[in-house]
C-alpha positions as a LaTeX table, in Angstrom:
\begin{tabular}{lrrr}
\hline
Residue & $x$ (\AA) & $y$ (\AA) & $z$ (\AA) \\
\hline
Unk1 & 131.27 & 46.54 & $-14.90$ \\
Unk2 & 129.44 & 48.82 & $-16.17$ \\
Unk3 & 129.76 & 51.33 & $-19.18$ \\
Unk4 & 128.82 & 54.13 & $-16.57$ \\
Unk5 & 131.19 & 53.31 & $-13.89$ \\
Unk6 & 134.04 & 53.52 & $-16.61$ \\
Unk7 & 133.55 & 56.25 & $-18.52$ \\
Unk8 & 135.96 & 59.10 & $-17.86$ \\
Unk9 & 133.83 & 61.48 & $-17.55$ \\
Unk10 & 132.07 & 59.77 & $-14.33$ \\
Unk11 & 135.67 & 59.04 & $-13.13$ \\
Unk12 & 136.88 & 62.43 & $-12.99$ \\
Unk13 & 133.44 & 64.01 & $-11.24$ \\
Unk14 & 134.02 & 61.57 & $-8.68$ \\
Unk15 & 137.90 & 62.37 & $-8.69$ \\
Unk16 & 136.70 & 66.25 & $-8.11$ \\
Unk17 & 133.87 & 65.76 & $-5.48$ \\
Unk18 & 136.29 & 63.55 & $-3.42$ \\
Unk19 & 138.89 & 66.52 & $-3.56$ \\
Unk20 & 136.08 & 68.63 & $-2.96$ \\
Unk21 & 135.24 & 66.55 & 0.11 \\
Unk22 & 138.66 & 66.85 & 1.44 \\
Unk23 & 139.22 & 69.91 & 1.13 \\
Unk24 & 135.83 & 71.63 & 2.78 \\
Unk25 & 135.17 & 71.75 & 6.25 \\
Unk26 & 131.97 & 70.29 & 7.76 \\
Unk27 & 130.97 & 71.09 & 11.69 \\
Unk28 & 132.66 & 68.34 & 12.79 \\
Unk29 & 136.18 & 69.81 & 11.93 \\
Unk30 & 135.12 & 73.12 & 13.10 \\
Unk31 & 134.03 & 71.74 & 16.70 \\
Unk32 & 137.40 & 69.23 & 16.60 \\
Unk33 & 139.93 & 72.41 & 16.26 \\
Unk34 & 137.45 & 74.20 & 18.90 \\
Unk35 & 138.86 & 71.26 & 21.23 \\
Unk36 & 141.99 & 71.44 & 20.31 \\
Unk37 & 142.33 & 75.42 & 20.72 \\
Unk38 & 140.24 & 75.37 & 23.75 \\
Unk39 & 142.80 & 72.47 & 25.65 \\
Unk40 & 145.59 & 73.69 & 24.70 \\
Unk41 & 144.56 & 77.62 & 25.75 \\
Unk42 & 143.58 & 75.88 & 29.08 \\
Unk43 & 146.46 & 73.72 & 29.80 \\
Unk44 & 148.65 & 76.95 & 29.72 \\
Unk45 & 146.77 & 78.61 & 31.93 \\
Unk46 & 147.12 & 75.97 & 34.19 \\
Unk47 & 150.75 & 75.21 & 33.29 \\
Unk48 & 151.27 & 79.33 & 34.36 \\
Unk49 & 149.32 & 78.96 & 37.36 \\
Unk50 & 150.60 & 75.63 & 38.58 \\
Unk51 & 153.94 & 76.89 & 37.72 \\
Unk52 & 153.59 & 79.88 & 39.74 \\
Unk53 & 151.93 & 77.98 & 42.73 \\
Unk54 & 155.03 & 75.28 & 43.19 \\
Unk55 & 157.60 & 77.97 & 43.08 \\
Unk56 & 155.72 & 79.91 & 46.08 \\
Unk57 & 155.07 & 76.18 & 47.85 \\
Unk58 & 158.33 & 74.99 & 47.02 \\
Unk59 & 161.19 & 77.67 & 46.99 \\
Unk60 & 161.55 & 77.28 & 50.75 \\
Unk61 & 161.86 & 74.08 & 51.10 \\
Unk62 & 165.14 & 72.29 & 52.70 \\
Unk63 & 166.35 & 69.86 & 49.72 \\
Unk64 & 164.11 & 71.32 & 47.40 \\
Unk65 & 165.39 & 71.25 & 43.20 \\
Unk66 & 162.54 & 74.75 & 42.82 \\
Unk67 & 164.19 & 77.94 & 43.58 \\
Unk68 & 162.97 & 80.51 & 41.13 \\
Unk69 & 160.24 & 80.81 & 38.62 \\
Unk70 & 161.78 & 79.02 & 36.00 \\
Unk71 & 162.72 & 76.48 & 37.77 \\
Unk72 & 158.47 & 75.74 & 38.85 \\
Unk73 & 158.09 & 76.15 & 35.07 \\
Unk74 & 160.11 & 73.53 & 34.29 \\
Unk75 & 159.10 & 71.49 & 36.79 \\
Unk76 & 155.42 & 71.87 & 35.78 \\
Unk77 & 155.61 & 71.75 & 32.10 \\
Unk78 & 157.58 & 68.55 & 32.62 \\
Unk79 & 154.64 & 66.97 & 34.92 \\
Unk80 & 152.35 & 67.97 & 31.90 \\
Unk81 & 154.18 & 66.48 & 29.08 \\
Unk82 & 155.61 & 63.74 & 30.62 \\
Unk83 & 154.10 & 62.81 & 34.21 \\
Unk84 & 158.14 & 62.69 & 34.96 \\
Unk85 & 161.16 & 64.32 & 35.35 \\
Unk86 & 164.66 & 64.52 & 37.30 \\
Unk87 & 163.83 & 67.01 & 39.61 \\
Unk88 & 162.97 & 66.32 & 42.81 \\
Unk89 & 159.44 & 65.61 & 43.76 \\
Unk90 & 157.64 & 68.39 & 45.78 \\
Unk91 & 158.38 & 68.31 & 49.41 \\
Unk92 & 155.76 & 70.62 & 50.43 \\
Unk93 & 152.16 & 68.85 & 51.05 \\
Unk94 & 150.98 & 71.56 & 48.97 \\
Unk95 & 153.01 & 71.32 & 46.00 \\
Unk96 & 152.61 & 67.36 & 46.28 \\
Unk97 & 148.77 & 67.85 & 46.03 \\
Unk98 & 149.41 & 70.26 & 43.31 \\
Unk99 & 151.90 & 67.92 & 41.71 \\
Unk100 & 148.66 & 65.37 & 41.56 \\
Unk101 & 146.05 & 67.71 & 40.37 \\
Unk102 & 149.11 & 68.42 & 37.03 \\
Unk103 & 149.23 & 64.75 & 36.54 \\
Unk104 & 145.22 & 63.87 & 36.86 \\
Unk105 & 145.06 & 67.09 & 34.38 \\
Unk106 & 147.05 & 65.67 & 31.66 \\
Unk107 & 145.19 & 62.04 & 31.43 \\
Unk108 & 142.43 & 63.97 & 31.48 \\
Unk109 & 143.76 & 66.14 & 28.72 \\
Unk110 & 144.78 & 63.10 & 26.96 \\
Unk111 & 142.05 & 60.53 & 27.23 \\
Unk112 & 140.02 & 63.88 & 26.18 \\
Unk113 & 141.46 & 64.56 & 22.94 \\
Unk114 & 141.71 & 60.60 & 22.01 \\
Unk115 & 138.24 & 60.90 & 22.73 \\
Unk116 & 137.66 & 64.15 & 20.42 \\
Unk117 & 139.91 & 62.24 & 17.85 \\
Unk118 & 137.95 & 59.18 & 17.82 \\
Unk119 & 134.80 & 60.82 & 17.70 \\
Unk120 & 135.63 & 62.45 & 15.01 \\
Unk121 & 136.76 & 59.91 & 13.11 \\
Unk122 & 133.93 & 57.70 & 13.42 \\
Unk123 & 131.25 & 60.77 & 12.96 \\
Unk124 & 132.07 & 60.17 & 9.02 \\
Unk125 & 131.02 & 62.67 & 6.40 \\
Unk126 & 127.61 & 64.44 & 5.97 \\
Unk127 & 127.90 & 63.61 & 2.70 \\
\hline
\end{tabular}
């Protein structure tokens, strides 16, 4: 070892630049929170939408679990946290295709962000 590596004055430099490190943002973090804002914005948009869209597809339908709003809200903020739930699955062909498009939209969602995630991770530092 040498004298350099153990002197305490070397030790605490590096101590502070690694705090440092942690502690300032590089473009990588920026653009990963950009993501993260940006998916989450759009999924409830399309949880709103979607949520609106089953309750007009579905309200009318004999056997149907969807008879008001908050009901389709439930329903499709279910689909895109879970892919499941104990309601009853659309009866409509239209709220059965939109019951598809919610699922495909949250492993899309998902394998997105793992992707964001593990770019991000493996990007490493600038420094």
């Amino acid at each position: 070892m040498s004298a350099v590596a153990t002197h305490p004055t070397h030790r605490s430099s590096a101590i502070r630049e690694e705090l440092h490190r942690w502690v300032t943002w590089e473009d990588r973090h920026r653009r990963l929170l950009a993501r993260i804002v940006i998916v989450i914005a759009l999924t409830i948009v399309v949880d709103v939408v979607a949520s609106f869209l089953m309750w007009v597809f579905e309200r009318h339908a004999a056997g149907t679990d969807i008879h008001g709003l908050g009901e389709a809200f439930f329903f499709s903020t279910v689909q895109l946290l879970t892919v499941s739930s104990n309601l009853t699955n659309p009866l409509t062909v239209a709220g059965r295709i939109l019951d598809v498009v919610l699922e495909v939209w949250a492993v899309v969602v998902v394998a997105s962000l793992g992707g964001s995630f593990a770019s991000f991770f493996t990007s490493g530092d600038s420094s």
